[in-house]
N, C-alpha and C positions, 0 to 999 in steps of 0.2 A: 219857130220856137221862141225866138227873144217876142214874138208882137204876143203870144200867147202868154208868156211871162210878164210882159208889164201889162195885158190885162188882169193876171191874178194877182199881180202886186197893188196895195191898195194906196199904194201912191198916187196914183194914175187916178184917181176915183176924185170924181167933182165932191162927193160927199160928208168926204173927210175924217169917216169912222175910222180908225187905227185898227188892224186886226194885228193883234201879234203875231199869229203864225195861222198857216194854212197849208194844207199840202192835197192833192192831185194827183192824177195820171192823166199822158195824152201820148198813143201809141206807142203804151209800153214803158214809158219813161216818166217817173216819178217824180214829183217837185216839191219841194219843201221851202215857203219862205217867211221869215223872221225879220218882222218889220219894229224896228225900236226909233225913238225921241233920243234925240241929243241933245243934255243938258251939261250945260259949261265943259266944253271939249277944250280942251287947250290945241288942241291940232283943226278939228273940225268947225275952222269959224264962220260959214258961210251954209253949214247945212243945218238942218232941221229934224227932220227924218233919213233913214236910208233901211234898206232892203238888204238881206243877203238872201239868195236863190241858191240852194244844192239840187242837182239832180239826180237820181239813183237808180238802180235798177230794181231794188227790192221798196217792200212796202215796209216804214219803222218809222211812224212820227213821232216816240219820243226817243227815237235814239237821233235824229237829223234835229229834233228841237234841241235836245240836248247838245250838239253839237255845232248848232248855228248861234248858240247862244253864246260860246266861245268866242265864234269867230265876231260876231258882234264888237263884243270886249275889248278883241284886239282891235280891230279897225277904229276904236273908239280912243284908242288910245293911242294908235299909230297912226291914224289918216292913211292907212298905205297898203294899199290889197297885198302887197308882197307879202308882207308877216303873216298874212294870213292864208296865201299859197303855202307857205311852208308848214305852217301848220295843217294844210288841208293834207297835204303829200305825206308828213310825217302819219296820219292816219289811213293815206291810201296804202301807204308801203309797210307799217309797222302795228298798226290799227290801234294807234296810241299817241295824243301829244297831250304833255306837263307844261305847264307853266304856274307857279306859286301865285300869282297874283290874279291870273284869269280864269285859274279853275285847270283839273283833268280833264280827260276825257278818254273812255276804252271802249272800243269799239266790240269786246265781249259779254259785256254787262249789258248790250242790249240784244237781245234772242228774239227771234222771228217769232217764236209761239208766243212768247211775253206779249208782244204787240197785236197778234192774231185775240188774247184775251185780254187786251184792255178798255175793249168797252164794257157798257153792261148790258147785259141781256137783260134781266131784271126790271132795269128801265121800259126798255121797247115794250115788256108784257105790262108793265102796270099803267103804262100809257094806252096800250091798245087791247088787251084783256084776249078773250077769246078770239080779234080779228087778225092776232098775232101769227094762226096759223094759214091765212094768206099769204101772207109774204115767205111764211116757211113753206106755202105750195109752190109760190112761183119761182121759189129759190132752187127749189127741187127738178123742178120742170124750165129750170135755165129759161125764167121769162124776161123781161125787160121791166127793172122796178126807176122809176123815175120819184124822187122823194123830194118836196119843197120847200123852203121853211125861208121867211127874208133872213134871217142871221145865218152867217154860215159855221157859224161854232156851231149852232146843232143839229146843220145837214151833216157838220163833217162827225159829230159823234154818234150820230144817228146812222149814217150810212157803213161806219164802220166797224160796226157794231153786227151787222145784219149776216154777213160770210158766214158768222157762227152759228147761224142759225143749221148750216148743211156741212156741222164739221170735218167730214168726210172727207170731203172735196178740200180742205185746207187750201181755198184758192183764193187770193184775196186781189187777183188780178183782172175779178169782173169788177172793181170796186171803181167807179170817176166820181169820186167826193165833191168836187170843185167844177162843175162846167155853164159855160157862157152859150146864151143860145145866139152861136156864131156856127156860120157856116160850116168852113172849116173844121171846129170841133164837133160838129152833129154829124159830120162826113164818114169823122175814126173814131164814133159812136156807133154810127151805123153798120160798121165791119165786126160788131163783137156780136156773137149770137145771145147771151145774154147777159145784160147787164143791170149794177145798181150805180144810178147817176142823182150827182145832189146838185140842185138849182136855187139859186135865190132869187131869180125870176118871176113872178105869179105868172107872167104869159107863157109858161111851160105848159099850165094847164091845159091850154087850147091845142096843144101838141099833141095830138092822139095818131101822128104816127112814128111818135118817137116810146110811148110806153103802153105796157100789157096791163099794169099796177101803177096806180097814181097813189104816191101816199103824200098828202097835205098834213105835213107836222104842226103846221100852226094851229090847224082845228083840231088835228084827231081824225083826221076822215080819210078811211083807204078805198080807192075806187077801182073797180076790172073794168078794162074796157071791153067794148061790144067783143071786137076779135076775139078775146082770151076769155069769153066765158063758158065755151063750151070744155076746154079743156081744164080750165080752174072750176069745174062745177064742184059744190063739196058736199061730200055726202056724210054714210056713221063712220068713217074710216074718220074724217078731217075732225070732226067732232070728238073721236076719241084722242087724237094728235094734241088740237086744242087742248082738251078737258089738261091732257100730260102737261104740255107747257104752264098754265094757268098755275096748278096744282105745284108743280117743282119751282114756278119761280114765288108764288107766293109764300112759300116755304121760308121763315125767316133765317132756320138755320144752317139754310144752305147759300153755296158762294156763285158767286156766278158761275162760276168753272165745272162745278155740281150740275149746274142746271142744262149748260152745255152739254153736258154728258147723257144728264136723261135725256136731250133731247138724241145725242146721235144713238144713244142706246136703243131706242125709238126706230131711227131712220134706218139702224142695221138690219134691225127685226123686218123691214117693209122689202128691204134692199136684198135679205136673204129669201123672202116669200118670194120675190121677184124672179130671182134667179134659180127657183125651183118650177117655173114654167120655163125653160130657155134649154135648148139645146146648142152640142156644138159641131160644127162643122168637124168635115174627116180633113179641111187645108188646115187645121189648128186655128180658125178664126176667133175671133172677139166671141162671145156664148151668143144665139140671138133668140129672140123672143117667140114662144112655139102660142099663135095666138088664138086655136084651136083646144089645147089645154088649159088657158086662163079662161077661155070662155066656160069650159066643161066646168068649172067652180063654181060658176051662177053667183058670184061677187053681188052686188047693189052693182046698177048701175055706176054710178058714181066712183064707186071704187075699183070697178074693173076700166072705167075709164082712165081712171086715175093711173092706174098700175101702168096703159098702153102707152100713156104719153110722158111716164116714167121710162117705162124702155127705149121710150123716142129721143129722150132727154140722153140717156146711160148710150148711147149709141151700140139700143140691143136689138132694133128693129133688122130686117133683112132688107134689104135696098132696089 
């Protein structure tokens, strides 16, 4: 964990860009780090820069920015991790530390849905228009989206942004914003059935067997690879999906949280067609997919393919 950690601290980097903050997951465990310049420190006269790392269990980069920026404060003032243990403790045990001169901080003011909606969707569709409902197929069908961009401020607002696209699922622990193509991390990449991972690497690209969805942010260009094209095939079902998103985010007087909505409004409608082929077992099982009846519907190709590997995805297949 610490070599994984000063790789994402940008201390560590020949390059010298400062990122102020960045956050992550690697097997489950979130990171958040808040990199600041120190200028005329009366305690810190020998440092330059420094880094403070929180780890967590949940996903809240602005509630961890918010609250590394604290502790910044005090170390900046104290030279002394101590002050700023006690203020980490008085937030683990009380989920609240004061102090007049470095700021509050409440640990209820930041809500997991707040953070689930703070990206924009909006963005994602007016940058990528109709090919927007790619990424909401693969998202569906739990594929592996690998997204590249060299600055990591807009893997990480890009990538976090994208969970909303399947609000259903309110799961934002497919989400590796932040990864190195290191060993190691491509290992507890490899154990997620689907994932969205942000790279500032271009040698990502040649990686085809780490993604189903290559999305290059810096051009615009979303690519399926050979494997995921039969299952991402898209027919008038994805075309009408598209048409939805296109149509509600161009919408100016709606918010993004609007757009969210048509979209899961959308995905319920597919979700409840779904589950009107599926029978249930007499052991009270999971519903599973009757695949005899979805055929008897004469769907487009495409759509009844879609549907199957929906159910593959919804673990509605029978085994």
């Amino acid at each position: 964990m610490r070599d994984l950690l000063l790789r994402k601290c940008c201390l560590t980097d020949e390059n010298k860009l400062l990122h102020t903050f960045v956050f992550g997951q690697y097997r489950r465990s979130w990171f958040y780090i808040t990199t600041v310049e120190v200028q005329d420190s009366a305690v810190l006269k020998k440092v330059t820069h420094f880094s403070i790392v929180l780890t967590a269990k949940d996903f809240n980069p602005e509630k961890y920015a918010a609250f590394t920026r604290i502790l910044c404060r005090i170390y900046l003032k104290h030279g002394s991790p101590v002050k700023m243990m006690e203020s980490y403790i008085a937030v683990l045990t009380k989920g609240i530390c004061q102090s007049e001169e470095n700021g509050s901080f409440l640990s209820k003011d930041f809500d997991a849905r707040k953070a689930y909606l703070a990206g924009s969707v909006k963005d994602i569709v007016s940058q990528f228009g109709m090919e927007t409902v790619i990424l909401f197929t693969a998202l569906m069908l739990k594929k592996r989206i690998v997204v590249y961009h060299p600055r990591i401020e807009a893997v990480q607002e890009f990538t976090r942004t994208l969970p909303a696209l399947v609000w259903h699922r309110q799961d934002w622990s497919i989400l590796h914003s932040y990864v190195h193509l290191n060993d190691d991390e491509l290992e507890a990449l490899k154990t997620c059935t689907g994932y969205i991972a942000g790279f500032i690497d271009s040698k990502v690209s040649s990686r085809a067997d780490l993604y189903d969805v290559y999305v290059n942010l810096a051009e615009s260009e979303i690519t399926i690879s050979q494997q995921a094209k039969e299952p991402m095939t898209m027919g008038k079902l994805h075309k009408e999906i598209g048409q939805l998103i296109v149509q509600s985010a161009e919408d100016p007087d709606k918010s993004d949280s609007q757009v969210i909505k048509d979209i899961s409004l959308k995905t319920k409608e597919i979700l409840t067609n779904l589950s009107s082929f599926t029978e249930v077992s007499d052991d009270g099982e999971k519903p599973t997919l009757n695949f005899e009846a979805l055929k008897q519907k004469r769907f487009p190709p495409a759509t009844e393919n879609f549907l199957y590997h929906l159910a593959a995805a919804e673990q509605m297949l029978k085994i």
